[in-house]
DSSP file (Angstrom, degrees, kcal/mol; ACC not computed):
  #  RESIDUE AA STRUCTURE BP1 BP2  ACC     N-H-->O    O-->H-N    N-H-->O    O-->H-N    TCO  KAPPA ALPHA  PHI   PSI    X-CA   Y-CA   Z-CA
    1    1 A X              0   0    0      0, 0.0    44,-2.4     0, 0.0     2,-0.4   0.000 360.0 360.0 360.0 139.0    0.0    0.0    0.0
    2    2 A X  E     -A   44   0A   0     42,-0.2     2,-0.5    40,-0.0    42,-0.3  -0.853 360.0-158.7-110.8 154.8    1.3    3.1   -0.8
    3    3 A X  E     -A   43   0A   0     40,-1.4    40,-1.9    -2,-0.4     2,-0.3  -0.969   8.8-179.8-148.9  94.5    1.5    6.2    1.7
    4    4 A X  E     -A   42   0A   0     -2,-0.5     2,-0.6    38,-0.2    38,-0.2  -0.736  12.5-157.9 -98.5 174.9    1.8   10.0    0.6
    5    5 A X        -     0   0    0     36,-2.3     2,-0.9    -2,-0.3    -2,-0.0  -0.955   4.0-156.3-143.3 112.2    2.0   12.6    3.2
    6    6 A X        -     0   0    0     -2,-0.6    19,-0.0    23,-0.0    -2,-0.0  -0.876  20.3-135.6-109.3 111.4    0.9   16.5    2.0
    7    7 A X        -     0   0    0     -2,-0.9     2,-0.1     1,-0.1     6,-0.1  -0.229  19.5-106.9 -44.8 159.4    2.3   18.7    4.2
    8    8 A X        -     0   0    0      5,-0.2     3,-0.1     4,-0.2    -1,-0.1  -0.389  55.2 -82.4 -37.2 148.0   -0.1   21.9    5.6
    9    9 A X    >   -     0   0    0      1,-0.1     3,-1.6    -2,-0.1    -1,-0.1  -0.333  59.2 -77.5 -60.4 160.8    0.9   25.5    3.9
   10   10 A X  T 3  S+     0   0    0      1,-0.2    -1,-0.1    -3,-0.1     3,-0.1  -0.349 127.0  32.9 -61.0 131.1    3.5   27.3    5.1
   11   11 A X  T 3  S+     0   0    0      1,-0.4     2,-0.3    -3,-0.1    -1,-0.2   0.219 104.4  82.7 107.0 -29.9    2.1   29.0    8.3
   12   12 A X    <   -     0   0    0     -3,-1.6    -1,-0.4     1,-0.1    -4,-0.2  -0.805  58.8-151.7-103.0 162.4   -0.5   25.9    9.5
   13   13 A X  S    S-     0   0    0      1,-0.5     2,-0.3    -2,-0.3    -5,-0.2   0.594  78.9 -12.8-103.3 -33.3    0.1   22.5   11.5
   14   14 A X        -     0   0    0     -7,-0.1    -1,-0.5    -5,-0.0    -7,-0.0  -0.997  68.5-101.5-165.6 168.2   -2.8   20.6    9.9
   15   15 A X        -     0   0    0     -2,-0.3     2,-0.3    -3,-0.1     5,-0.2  -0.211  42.0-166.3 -76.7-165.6   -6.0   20.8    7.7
   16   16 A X        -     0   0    0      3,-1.2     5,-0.0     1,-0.3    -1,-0.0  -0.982  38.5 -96.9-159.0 175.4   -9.1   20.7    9.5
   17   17 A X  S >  S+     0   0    0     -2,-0.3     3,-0.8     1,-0.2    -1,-0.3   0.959 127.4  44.7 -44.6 -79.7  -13.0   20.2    8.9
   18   18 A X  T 3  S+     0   0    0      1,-0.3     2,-0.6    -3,-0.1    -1,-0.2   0.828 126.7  28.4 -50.4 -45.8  -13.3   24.1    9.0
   19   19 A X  T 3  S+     0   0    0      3,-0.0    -3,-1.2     2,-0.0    -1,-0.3  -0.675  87.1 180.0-127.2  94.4  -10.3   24.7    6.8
   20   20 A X    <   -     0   0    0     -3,-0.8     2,-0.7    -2,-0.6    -3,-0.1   0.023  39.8 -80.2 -70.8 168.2  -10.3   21.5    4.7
   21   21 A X        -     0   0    0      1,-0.0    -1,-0.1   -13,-0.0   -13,-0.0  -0.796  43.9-125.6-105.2 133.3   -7.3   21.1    1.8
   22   22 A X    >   -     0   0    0     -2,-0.7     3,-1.2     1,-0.1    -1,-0.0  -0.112  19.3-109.6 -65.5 161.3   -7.9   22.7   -0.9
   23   23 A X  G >> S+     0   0    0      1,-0.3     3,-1.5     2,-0.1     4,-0.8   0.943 118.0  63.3 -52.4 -49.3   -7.9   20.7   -4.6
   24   24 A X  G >4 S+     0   0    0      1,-0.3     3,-2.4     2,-0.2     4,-0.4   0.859  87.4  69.7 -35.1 -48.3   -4.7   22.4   -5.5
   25   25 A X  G <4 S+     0   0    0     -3,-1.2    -1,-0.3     1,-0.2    -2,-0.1   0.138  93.7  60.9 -73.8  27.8   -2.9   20.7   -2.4
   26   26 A X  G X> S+     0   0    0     -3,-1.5     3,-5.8    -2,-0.2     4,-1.7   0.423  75.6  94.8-113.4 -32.3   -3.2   17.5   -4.4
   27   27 A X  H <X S+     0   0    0     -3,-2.4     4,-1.3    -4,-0.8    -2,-0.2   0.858  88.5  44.1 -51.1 -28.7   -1.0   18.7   -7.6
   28   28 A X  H 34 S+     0   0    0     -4,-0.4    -1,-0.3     1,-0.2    -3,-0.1   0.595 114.0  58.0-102.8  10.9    2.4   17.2   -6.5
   29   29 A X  H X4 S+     0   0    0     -3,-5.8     3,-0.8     2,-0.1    -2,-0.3   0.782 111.4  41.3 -83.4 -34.7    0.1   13.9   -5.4
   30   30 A X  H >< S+     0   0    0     -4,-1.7     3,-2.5     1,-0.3     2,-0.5   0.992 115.2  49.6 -97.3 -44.3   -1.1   13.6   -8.8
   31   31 A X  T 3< S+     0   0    0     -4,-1.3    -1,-0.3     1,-0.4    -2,-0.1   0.227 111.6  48.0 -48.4   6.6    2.2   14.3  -10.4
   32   32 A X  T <  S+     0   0    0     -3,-0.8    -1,-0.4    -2,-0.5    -2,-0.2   0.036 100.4  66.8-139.8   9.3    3.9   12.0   -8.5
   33   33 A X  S <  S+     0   0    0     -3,-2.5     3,-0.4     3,-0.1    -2,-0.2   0.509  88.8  61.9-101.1 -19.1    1.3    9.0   -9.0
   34   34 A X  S    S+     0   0    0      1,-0.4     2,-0.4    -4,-0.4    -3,-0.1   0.703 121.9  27.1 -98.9  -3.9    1.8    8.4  -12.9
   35   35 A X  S    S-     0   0    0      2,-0.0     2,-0.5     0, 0.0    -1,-0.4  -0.834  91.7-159.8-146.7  97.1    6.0    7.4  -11.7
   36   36 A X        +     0   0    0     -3,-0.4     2,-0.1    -2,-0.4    -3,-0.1  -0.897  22.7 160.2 -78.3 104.5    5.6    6.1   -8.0
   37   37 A X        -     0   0    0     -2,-0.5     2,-0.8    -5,-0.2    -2,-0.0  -0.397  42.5-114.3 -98.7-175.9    8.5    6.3   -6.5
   38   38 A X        +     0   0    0     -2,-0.1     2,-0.2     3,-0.0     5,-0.2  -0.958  54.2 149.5-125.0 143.5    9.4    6.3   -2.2
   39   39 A X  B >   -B   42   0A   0      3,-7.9     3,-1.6    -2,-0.8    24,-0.2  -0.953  69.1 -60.0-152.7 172.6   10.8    9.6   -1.6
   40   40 A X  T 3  S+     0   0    0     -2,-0.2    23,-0.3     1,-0.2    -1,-0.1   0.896 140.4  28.5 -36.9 -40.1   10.8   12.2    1.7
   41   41 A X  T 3  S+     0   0    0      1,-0.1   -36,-2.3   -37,-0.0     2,-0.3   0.274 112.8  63.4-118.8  34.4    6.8   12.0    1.1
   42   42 A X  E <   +AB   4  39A   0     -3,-1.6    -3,-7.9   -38,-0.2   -38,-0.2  -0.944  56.2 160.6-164.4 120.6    5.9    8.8   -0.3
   43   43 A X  E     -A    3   0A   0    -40,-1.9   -40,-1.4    -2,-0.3     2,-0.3  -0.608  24.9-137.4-139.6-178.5    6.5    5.4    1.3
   44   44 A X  E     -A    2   0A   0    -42,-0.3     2,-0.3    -2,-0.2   -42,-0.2  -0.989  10.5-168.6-146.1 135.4    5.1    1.8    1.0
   45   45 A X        -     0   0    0    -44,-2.4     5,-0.1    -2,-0.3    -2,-0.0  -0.962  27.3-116.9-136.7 134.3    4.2   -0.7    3.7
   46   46 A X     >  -     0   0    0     -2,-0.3     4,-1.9     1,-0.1     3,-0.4   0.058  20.5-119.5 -39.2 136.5    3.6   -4.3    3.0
   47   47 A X  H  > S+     0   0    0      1,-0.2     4,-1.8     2,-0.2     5,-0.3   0.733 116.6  56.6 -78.8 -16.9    0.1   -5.8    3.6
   48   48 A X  H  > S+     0   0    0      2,-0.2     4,-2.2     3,-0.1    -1,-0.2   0.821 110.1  50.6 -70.2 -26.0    1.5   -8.4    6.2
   49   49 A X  H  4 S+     0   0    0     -3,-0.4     4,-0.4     1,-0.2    -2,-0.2   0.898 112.9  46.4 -82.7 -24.5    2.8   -5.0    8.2
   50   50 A X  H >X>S+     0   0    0     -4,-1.9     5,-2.3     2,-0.2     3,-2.0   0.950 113.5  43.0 -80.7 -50.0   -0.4   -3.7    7.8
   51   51 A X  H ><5S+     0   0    0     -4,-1.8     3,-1.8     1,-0.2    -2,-0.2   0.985 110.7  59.8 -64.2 -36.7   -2.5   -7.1    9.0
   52   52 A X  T 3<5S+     0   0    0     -4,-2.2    -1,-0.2    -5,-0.3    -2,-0.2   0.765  97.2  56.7 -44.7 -21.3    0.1   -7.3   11.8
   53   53 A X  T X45S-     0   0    0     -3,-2.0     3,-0.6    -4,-0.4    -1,-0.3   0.156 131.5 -99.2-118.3  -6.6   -1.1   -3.5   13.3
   54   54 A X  T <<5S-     0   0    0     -3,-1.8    -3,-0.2    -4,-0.7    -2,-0.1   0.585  74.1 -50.4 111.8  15.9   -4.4   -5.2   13.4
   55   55 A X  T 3 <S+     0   0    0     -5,-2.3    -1,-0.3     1,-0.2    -4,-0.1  -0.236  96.6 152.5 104.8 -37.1   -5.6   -3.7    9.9
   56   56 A X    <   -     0   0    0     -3,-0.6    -1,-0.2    -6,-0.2    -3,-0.1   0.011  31.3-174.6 -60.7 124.0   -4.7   -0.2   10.9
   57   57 A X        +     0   0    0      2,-0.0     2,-0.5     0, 0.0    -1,-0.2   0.387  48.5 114.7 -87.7   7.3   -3.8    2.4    8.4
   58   58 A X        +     0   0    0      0, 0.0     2,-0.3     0, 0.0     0, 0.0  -0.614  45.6 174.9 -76.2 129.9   -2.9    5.3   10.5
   59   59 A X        -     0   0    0     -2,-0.5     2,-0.3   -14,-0.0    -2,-0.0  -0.854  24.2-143.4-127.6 159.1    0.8    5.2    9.4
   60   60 A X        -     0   0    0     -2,-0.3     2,-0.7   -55,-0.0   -55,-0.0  -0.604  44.7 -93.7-132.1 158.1    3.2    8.3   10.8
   61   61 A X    >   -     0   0    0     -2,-0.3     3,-1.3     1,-0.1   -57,-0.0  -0.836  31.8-148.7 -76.5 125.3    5.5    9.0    8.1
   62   62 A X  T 3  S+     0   0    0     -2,-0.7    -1,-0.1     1,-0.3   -22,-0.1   0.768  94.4  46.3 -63.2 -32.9    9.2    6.9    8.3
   63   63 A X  T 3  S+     0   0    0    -23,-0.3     2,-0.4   -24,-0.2    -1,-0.3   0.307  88.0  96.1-113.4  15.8   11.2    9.7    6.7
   64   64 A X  S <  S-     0   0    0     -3,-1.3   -23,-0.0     1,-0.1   -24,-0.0  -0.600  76.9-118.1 -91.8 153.1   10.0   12.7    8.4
   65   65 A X        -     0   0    0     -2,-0.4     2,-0.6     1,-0.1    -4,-0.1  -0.430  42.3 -91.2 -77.9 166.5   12.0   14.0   11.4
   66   66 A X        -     0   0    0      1,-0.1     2,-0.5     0, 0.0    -1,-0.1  -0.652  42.7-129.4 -83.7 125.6   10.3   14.0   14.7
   67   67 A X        -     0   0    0     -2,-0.6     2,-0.4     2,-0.0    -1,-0.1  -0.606  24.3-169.6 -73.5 114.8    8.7   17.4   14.9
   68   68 A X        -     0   0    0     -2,-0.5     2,-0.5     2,-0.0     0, 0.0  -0.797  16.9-145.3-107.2 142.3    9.5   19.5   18.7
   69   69 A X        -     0   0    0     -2,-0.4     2,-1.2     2,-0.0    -2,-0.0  -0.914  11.9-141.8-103.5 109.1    7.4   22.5   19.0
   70   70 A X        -     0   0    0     -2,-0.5    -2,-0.0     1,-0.0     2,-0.0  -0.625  19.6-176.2 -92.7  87.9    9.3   25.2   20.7
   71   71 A X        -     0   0    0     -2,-1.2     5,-0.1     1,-0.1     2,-0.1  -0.175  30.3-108.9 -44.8 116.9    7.4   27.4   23.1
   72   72 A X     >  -     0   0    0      1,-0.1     4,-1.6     4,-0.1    -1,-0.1  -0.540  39.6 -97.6 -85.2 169.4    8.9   30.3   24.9
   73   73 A X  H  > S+     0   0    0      2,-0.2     4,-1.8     3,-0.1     3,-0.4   0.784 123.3  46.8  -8.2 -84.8    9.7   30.1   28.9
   74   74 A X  H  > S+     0   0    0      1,-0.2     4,-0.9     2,-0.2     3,-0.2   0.548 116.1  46.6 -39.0 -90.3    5.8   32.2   30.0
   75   75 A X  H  > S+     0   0    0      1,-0.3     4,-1.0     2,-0.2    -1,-0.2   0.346 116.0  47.2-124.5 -61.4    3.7   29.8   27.4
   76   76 A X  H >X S+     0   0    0     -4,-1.6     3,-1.3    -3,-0.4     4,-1.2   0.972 118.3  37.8-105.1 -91.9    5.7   26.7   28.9
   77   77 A X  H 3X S+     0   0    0     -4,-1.8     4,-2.1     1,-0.3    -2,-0.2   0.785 112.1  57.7 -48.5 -35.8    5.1   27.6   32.7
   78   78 A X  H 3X S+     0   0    0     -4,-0.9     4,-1.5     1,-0.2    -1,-0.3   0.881 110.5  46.0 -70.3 -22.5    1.3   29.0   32.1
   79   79 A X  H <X S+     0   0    0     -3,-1.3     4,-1.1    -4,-1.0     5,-0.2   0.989 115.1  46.5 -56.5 -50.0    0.3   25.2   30.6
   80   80 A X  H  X S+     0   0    0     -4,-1.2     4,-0.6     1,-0.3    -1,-0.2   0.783 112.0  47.9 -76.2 -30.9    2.0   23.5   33.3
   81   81 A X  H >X S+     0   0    0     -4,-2.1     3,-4.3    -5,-0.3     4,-1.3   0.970 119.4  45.9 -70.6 -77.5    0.4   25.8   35.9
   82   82 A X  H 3X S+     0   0    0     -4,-1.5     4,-0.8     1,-0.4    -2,-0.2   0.386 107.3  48.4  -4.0 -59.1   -2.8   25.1   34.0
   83   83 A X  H 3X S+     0   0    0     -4,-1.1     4,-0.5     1,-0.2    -1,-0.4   0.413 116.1  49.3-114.3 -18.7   -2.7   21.6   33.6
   84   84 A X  H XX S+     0   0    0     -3,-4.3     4,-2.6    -4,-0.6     3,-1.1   0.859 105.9  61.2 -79.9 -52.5   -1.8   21.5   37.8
   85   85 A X  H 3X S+     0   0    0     -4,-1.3     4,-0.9     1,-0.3    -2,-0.2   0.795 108.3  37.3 -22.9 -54.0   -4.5   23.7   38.2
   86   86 A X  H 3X S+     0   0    0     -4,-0.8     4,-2.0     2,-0.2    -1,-0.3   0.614 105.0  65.9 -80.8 -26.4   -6.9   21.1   36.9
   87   87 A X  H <X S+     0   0    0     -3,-1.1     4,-2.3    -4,-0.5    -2,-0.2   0.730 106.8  49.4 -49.8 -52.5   -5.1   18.0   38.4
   88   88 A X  H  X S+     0   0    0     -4,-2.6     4,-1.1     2,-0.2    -2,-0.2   0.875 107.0  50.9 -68.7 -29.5   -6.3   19.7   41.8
   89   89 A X  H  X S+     0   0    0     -4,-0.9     4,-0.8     2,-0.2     5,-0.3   0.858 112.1  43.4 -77.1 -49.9   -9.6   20.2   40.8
   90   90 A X  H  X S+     0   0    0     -4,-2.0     4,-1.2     1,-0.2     3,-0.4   0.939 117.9  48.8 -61.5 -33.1  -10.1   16.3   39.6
   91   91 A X  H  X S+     0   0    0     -4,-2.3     4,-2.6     2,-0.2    -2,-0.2   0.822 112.2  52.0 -77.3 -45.6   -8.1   15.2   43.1
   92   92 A X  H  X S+     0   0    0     -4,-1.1     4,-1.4     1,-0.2    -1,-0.2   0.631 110.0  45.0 -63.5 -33.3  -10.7   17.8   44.9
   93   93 A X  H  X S+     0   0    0     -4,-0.8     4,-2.5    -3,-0.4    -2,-0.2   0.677 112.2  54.5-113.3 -33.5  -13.8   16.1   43.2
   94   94 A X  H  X S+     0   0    0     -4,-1.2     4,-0.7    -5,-0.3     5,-0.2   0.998 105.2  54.1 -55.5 -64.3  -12.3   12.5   44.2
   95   95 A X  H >X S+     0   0    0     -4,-2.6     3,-6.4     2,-0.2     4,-0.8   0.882 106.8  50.9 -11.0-108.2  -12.1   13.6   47.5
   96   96 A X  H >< S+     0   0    0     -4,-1.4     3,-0.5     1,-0.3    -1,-0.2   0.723 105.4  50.4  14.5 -75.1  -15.6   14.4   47.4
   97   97 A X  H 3< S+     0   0    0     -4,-2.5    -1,-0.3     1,-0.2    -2,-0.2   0.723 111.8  58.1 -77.9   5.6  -17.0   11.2   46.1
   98   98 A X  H << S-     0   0    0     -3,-6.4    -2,-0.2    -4,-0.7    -1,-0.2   0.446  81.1-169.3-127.6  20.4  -14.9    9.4   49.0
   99   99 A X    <<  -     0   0    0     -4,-0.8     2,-0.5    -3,-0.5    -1,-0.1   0.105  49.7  -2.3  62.2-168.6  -16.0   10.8   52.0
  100  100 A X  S    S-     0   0    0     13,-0.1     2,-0.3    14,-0.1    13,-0.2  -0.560  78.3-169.1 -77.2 118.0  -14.4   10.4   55.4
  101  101 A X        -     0   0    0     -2,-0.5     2,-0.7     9,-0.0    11,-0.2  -0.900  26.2-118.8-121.9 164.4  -11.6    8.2   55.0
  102  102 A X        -     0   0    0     -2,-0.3     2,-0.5     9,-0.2     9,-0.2  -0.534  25.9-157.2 -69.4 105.9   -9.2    6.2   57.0
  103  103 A X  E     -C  110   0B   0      7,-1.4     7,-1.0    -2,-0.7     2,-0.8  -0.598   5.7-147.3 -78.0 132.8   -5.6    7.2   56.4
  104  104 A X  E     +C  109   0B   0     -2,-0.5     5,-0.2     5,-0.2     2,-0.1  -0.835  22.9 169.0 -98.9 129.4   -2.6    4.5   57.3
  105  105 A X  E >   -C  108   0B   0      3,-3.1     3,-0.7    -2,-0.8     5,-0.0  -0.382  53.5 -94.1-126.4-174.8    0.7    5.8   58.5
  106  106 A X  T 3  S+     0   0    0      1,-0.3     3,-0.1    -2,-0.1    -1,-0.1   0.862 128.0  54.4 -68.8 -55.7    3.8    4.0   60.0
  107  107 A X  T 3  S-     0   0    0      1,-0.2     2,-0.3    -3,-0.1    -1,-0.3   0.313 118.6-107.1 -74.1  14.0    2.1    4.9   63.2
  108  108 A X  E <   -C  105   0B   0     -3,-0.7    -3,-3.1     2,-0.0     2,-0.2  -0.759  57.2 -15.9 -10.7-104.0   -1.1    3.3   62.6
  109  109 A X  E     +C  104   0B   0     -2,-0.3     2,-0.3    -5,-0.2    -5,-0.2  -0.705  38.8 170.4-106.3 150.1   -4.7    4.9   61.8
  110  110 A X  E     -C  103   0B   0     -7,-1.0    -7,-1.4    -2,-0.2    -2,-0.0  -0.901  26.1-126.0-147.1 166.0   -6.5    7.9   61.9
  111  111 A X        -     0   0    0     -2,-0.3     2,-0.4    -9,-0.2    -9,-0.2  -0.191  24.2-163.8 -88.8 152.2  -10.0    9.2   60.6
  112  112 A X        -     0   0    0    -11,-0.2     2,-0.2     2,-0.0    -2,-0.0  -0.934   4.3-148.2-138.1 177.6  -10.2   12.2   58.6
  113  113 A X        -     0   0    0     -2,-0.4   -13,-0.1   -13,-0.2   -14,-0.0  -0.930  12.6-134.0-151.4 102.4  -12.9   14.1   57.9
  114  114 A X        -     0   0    0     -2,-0.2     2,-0.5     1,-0.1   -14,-0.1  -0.320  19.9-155.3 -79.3 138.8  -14.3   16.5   54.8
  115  115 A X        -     0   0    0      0, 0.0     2,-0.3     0, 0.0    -1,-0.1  -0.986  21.3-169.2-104.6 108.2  -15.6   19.9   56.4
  116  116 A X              0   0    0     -2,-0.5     0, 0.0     1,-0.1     0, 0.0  -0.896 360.0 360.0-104.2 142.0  -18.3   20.9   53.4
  117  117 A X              0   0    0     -2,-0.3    -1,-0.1     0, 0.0     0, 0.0   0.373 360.0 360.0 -96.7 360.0  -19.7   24.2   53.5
């Protein structure tokens, strides 16, 4: 089976429903179909690699480099804060659905207790 890979325009990461790819983004797929070759965007995988993956065609491309997105410093600490933010709030709502529980320590037990307003 054979695998081409069409980059996004310069300036996007991927198409989407809302901004689909246009017909145009097809011209160096069709030009590249009537002499198939494997090249930086055009690969082949064997139908035993494919029934091995359980059928599945999502294939990653082989010859692209692994893409790092580089963030500055603020935009890299405000996710992280975020994404802790939200951590507390699911931990908070666990809490919740498990009431007064028994903690165990070295020293043995002791109760705790949710104060809810």
């Amino acid at each position: 089976m054979w695998y081409y890979e069409v980059p996004p325009p310069e300036g996007r990461k991927q198409y989407t429903k809302t901004a689909p790819m246009p017909f145009e983004a097809f011209g160096p797929v069709l030009a590249w179909w009537a002499n198939r070759e494997e090249n930086e965007r055009a690969w082949r995988v064997s139908a035993e690699e494919i029934a091995a993956a359980g059928w599945n065609l999502d294939r990653k491309n082989p010859h692209a480099a692994a893409e790092l997105e580089h963030l500055p410093p603020e935009q890299l600490v405000e996710g992280i804060l975020a994404k802790e933010r939200r951590i507390i709030e699911m931990m908070e709502e666990i809490r919740g659905l498990l009431g007064p529980a028994s903690v165990q320590t070295n020293g043995g037990t002791f109760q705790t207790a949710l104060i809810r307003d």
